[in-house]
C-alpha positions as CSV (number, residue, x, y, z in Angstrom):
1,X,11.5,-19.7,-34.7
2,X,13.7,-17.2,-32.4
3,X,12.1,-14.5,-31.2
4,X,13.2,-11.5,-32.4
5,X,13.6,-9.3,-28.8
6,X,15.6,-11.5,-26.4
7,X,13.3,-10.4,-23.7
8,X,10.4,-12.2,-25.1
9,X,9.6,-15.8,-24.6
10,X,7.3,-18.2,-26.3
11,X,4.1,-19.1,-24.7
12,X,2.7,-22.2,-26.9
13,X,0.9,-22.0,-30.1
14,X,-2.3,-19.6,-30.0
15,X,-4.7,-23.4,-30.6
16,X,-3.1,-24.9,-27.8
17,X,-3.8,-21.6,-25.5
18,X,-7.5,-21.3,-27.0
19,X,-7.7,-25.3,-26.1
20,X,-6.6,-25.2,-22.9
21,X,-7.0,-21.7,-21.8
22,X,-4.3,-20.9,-19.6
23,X,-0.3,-21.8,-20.2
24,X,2.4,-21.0,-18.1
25,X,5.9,-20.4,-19.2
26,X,8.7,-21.4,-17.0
27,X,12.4,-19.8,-17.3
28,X,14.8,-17.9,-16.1
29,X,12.4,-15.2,-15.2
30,X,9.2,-15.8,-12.7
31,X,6.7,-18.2,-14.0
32,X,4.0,-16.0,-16.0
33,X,0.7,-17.0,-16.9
34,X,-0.9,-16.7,-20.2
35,X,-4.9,-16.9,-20.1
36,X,-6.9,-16.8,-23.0
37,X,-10.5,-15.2,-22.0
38,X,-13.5,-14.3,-24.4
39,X,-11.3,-14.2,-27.5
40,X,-8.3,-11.8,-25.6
41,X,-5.0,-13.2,-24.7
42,X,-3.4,-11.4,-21.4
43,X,-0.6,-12.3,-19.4
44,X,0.4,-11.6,-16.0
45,X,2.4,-13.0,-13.1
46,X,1.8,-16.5,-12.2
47,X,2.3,-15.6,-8.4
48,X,-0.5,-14.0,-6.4
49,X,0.8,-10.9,-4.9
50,X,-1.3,-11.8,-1.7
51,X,0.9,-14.6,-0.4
52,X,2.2,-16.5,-3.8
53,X,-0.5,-18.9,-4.2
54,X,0.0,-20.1,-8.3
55,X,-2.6,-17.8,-10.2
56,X,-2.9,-21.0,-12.3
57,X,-5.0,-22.7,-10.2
58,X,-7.6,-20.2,-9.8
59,X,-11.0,-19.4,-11.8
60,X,-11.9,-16.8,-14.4
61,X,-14.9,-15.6,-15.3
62,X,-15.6,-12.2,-17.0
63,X,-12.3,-10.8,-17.3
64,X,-11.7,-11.8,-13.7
65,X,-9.1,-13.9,-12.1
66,X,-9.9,-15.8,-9.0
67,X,-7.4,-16.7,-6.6
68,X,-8.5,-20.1,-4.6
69,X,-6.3,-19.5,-1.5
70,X,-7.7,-16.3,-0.2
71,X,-10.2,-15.4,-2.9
72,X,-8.2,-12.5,-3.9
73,X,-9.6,-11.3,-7.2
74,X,-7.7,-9.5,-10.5
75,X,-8.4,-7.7,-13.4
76,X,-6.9,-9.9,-15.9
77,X,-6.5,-6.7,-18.5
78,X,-4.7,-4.1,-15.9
79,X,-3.6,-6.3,-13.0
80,X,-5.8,-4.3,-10.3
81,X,-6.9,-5.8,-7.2
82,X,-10.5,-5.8,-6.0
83,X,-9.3,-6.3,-2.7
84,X,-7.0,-3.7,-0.9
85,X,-5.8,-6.6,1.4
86,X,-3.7,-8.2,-1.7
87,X,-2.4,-6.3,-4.4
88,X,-2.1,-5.5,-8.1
89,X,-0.6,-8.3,-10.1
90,X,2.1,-7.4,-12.3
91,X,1.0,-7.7,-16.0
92,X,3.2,-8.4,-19.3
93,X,2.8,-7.5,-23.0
94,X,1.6,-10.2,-25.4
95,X,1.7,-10.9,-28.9
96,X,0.7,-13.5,-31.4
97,X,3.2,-13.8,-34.4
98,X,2.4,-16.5,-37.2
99,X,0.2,-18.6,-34.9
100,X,1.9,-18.7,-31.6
101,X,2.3,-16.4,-28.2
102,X,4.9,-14.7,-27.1
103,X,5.1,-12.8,-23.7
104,X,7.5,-10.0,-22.6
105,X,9.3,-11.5,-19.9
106,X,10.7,-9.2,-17.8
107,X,7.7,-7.0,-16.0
108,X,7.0,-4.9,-12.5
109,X,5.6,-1.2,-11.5
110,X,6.1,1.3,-13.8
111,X,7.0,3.5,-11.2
112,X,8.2,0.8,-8.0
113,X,8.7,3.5,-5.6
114,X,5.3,5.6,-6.1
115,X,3.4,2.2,-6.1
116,X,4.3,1.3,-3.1
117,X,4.2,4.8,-1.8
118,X,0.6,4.1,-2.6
119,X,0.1,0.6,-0.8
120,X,1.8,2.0,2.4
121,X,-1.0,4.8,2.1
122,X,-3.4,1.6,1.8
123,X,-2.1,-0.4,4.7
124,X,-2.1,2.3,7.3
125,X,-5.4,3.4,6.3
126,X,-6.8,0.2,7.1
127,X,-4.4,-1.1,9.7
128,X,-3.2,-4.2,7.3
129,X,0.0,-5.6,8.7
130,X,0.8,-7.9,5.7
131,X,0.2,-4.6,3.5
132,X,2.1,-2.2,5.1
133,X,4.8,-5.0,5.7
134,X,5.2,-5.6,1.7
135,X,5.1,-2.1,1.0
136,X,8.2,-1.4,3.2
137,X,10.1,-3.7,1.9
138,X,9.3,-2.5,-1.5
139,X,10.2,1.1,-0.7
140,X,13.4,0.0,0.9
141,X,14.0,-1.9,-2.6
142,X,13.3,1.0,-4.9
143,X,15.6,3.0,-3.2
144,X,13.6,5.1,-1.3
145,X,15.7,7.2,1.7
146,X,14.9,5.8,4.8
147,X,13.7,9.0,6.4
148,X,11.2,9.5,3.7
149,X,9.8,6.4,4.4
150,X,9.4,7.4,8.4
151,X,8.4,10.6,7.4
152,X,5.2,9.4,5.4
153,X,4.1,7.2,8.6
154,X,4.6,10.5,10.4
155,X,2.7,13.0,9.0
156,X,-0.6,10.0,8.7
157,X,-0.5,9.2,12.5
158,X,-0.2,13.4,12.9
159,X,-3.7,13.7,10.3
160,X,-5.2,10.7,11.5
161,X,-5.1,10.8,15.2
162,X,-6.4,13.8,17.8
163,X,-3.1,13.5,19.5
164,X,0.6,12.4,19.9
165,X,-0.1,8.5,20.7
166,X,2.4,5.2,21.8
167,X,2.8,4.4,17.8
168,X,4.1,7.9,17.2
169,X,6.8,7.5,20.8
170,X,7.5,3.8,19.4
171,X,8.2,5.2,15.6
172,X,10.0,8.2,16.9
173,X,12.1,6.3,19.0
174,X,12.9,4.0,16.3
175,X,14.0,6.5,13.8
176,X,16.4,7.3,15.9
177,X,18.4,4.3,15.8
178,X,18.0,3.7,12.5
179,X,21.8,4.7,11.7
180,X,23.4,2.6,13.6
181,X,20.7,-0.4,12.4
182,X,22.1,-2.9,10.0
183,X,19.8,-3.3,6.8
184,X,17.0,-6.3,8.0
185,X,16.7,-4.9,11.5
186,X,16.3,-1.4,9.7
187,X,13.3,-2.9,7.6
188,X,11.9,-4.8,11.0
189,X,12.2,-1.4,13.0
190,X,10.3,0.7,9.9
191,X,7.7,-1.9,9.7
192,X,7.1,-2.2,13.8
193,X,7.1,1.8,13.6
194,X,4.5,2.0,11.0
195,X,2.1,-0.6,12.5
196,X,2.1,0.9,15.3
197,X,0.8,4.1,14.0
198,X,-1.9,2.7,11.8
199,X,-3.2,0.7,15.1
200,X,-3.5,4.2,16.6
201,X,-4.8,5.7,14.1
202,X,-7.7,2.7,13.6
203,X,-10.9,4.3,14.4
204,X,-10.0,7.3,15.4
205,X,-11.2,10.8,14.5
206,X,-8.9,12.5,12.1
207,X,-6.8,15.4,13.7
208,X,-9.4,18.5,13.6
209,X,-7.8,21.7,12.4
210,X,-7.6,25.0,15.2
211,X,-7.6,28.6,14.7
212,X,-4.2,30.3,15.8
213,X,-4.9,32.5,18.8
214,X,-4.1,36.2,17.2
215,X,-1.2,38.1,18.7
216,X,-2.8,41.2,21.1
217,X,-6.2,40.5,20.1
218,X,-7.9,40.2,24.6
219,X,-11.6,39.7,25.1
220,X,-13.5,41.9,27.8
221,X,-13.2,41.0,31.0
222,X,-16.1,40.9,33.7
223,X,-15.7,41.6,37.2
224,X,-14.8,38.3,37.7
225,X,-11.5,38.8,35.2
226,X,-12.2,36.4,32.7
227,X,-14.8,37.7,30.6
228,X,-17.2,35.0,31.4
229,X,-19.6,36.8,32.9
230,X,-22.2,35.4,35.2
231,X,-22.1,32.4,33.4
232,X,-18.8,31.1,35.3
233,X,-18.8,29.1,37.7
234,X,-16.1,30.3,39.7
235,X,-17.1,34.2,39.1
236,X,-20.4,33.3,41.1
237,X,-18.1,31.8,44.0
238,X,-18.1,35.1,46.7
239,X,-13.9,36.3,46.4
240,X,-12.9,34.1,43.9
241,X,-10.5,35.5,41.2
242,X,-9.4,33.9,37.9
């Protein structure tokens, strides 16, 4: 039987899958696996987005996938991560014509460059290297401009730090060779700039917000000059003067 859409493949019959419980179909396109779960059929990539382990060797129990390298866990329905170290897995429609499975095989982010806007947001929050490493490259695939990309590490070591620190200097100085960078040492100077910031910014005290000192507006001044009063130190000194 051909499948009618090109871009689906077939699976195995739906009693081998229900016998079995998992396939995986090999092609032309990533290896995807099929897992049949409580009487539901889903299928998702076969690689772990944590560091490629094959999802087919891992557990599931109640709709969750398992993966036995790191124990990174997955919803099998939507693909989401329990565990903001990994990732979301990519997930593919299914369908069951006449007795056998067929899977969409061509499958990613709905929207590449907003996801990993998102996972870059992740990884700096919680100073992940491999995180904010994968979500670079990923930006830098979807197209995203270079300076959008630095200016996103920016403005979180700005919020998330009291204070201009080293990872701001390092990413700063960084940008600005980022013209005359081929393509892989502009990816390696991006990531280096961002993981810097999010070391900065690990455990420290988001940036507080001040008041803007009003134009004319003086307070009375004391004797002293300063309007401190008697409290001041330096106004209880004999002769001194602000």
């Amino acid at each position: 039987m051909d499948a009618p859409n090109k871009e689906f493949a077939l699976a195995g019959s739906l009693e081998e899958l229900t016998a079995k419980g998992r396939l995986v179909v090999h092609g032309r396109h990533r290896p995807i696996l099929v897992v049949y779960d409580r009487g539901r059929i889903f299928a998702l990539d076969n690689r772990c987005p944590h560091m490629g382990f094959p999802l087919e060797r891992g557990s599931v129990e109640d709709g969750i996938l398992t993966c036995h390298w790191h124990h990174a866990r997955f919803d099998l329905e939507s693909g989401s991560t329990f565990d903001l170290w990994a990732d979301d897995v990519p997930i593919c429609p299914v369908e069951v014509r006449d007795g056998e499975v067929w899977v969409k095989t061509t499958f990613g982010h709905g929207d590449p460059a907003a996801h990993w806007r998102q996972r870059l947001a992740d990884g700096l929050a919680h100073d992940l290297g491999l995180v904010i490493a994968k979500a670079v490259h990923g930006l830098l695939a979807a197209d995203v401009a270079r300076s959008d990309l630095v200016r996103q590490v920016a403005l979180f070591g700005a919020q998330n730090r009291d204070g201009w620190g080293v990872g701001l200097t390092i990413l700063t100085a960084l940008a600005n060779l980022l013209p005359a960078l081929p393509e892989e040492e502009a990816y390696l100077a991006l990531f280096h700039g961002a993981r810097r910031v999010a070391a900065d910014c690990d455990g420290e005290a988001p940036r507080r917000e001040r008041d803007r000192l009003e134009a004319g507006r003086t307070r009375p001044r004391s004797s002293a000059g300063c309007g401190a009063g008697r409290t001041c130190a330096i106004a209880r000194r004999p002769n001194a003067r602000c």
